[in-house]
N, C-alpha and C positions, 0 to 999 in steps of 0.2 A: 667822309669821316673826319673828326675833327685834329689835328695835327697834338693835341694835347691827350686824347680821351687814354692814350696809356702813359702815367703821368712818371714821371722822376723817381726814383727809389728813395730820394733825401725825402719828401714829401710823407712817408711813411714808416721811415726808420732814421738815424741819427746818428753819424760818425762816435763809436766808443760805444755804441748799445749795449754789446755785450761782453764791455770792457775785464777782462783778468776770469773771466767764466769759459769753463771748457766748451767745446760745441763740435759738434760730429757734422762730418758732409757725407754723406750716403750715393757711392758711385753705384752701379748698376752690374759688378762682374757677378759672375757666378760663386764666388767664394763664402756670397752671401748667401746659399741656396739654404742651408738650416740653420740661418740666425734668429734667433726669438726676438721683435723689433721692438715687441711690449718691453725690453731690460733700458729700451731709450725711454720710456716715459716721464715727463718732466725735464728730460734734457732739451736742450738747446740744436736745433738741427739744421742743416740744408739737404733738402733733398733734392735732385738730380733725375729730372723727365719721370721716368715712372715711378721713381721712388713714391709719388706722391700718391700712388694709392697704399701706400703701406698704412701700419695704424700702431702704435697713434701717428699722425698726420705730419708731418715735418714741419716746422717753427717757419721757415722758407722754402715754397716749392718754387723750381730756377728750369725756366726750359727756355730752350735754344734751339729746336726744330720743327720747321713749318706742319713739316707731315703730322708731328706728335700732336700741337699743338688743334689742328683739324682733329685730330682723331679724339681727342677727346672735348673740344668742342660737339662734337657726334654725340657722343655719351652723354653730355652734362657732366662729367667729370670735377671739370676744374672751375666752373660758376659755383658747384658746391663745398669745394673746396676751402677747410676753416685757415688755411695757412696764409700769410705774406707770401702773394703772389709776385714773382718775379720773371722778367722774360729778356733775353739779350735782346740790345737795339734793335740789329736785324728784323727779330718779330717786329717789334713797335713799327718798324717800314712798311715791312706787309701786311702789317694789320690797316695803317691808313691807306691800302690800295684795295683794300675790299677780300680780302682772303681770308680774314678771321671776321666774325658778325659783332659789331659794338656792343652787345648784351656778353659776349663771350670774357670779354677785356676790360670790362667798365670797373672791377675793380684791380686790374693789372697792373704792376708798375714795372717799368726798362731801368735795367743796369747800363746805365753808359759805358761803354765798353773804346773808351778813347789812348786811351797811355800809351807811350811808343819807350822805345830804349829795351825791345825783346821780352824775353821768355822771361821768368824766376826773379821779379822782382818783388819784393815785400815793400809795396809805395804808398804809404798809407799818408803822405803828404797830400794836404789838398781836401783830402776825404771823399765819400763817397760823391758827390756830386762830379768829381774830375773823375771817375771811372774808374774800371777794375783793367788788368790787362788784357791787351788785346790777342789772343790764343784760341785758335779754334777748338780747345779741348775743355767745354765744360769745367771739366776737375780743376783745370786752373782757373778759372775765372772766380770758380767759388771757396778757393783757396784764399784768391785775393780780399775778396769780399770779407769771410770770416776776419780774417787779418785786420781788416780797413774797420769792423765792428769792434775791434780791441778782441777778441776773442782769445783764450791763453789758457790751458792748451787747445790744439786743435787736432781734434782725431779724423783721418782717412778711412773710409770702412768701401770696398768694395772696387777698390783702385785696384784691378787686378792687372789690366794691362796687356791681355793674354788670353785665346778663345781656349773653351774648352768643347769636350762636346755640347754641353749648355752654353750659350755665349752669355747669359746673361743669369742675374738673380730670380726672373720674374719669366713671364710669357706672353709679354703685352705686344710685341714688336713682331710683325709678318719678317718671313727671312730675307725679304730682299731689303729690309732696313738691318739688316747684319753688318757687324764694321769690320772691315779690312783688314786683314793680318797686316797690312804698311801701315793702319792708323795706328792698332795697337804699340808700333814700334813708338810712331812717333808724339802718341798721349807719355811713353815711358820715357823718351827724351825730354819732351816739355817737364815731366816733375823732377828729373834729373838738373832742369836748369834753374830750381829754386836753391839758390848754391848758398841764397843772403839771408836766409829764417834763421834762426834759433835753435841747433839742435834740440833743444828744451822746449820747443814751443809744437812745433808739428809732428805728431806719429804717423805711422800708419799701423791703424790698429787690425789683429789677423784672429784666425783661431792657431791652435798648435801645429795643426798639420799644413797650413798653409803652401803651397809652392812658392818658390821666389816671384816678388812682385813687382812692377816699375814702380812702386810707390816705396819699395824697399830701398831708394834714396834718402829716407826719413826711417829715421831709426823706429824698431819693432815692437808693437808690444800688443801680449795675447788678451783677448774681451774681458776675463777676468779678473787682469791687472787694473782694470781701470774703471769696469761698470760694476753700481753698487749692487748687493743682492737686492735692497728695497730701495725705490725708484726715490729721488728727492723731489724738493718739493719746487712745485712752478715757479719758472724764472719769466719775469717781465721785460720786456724792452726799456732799457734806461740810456742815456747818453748824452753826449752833447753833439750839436755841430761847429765845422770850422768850414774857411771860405777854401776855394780852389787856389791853387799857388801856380 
């Protein structure tokens, strides 16, 4: 396979794309189990591993594990997929060693995942081409990401942080892809560590009865407050780029 065939994220999107426009990232907890997804219509999204069979379809689906990534290569899944396809570096490695099939990926692009200096940075210096930070916790990576798009505000939806008896929104995941009561701890410390946002800038958006959440380091606010009754209208990719610094 060709060391290129899953190609740059900058090659398809553009530092400030979605400059001063709100944009939802769709985690995966169970908090979401009766969220109607139709009230995102027209918004601006990243969706997060299985998010991406939701509908409508997320603006960016963003995965970051090998298993997911086979399993719905299996399906046809994500070849069909209308979104900005994104995958952390990592896949991009395993894809050139023959573990994902080049028809799978051909229209895939890698988020460099490069930046050092920890957890909770807002480093939009550089732009996407120098990478998002480097955190094993999805939520953050596409925390950064949004951020590094201009994106403002930026709603959390599904950062719960915490297993229920449902671990998740969905049923896509066999149980032994279940995550660890220690990860859970430590995804809720990683969003504890973005200390340097904008109270103004990041929510984490809940229903009323919520339980406390590790994304409850970002101030609160209920689907209501903030999603319109009738859906607005298509937002395009616009932006510029800048060089890495």
């Amino acid at each position: 396979m060709q060391a290129d065939l899953i190609r740059s994220i900058g090659e398809a999107i553009t530092d400030g794309a979605w400059n001063g426009q709100p944009a939802f990232i769709i985690g995966g907890g169970s908090s979401l189990a009766d969220f109607d997804f139709a009230r995102l219509a027209g918004e601006l999204t990243i969706g997060i591993n299985a998010a991406i069979y939701l509908k409508p379809a997320p603006t960016i689906a963003y995965a970051a594990d090998i298993r997911f990534m086979q399993m719905v290569e299996e399906e046809g899944t994500w070849v069909k997929l209308p979104s900005l396809k994104v995958v952390h570096n990592v896949i991009q490695g395993q894809a050139e060693t023959g573990m994902l099939k080049p028809e799978t990926v051909l229209n895939t692009y890698h988020l460099p995942i490069k930046r050092k200096g920890g957890w909770g940075k807002s480093i939009t210096e550089g732009g996407i081409e120098c990478g998002a930070v480097a955190a094993s916790f999805s939520g953050a990576v596409c925390l950064n990401l949004a951020d590094i798009l201009g994106a403002d505000p930026i709603y959390l939806m599904g950062f719960d942080c915490y297993r229920m008896k449902q671990a998740n929104f969905h049923d896509k995941y066999p149980e032994e892809w279940q995550t660890a009561d220690s990860s859970y701890d430590k995804f809720a410390r990683v969003l504890n560590a973005f200390t340097d946002f904008p109270t103004s800038k990041v929510f984490h958006l809940r229903s009323p009865d919520a339980r406390p959440s590790g994304a409850d380091a970002f101030p609160s606010l209920e689907y209501d407050d903030v999603l319109p009754l009738e859906p607005p209208k298509h937002l395009n990719f616009e932006g510029t780029t800048s060089a890495c610094v």
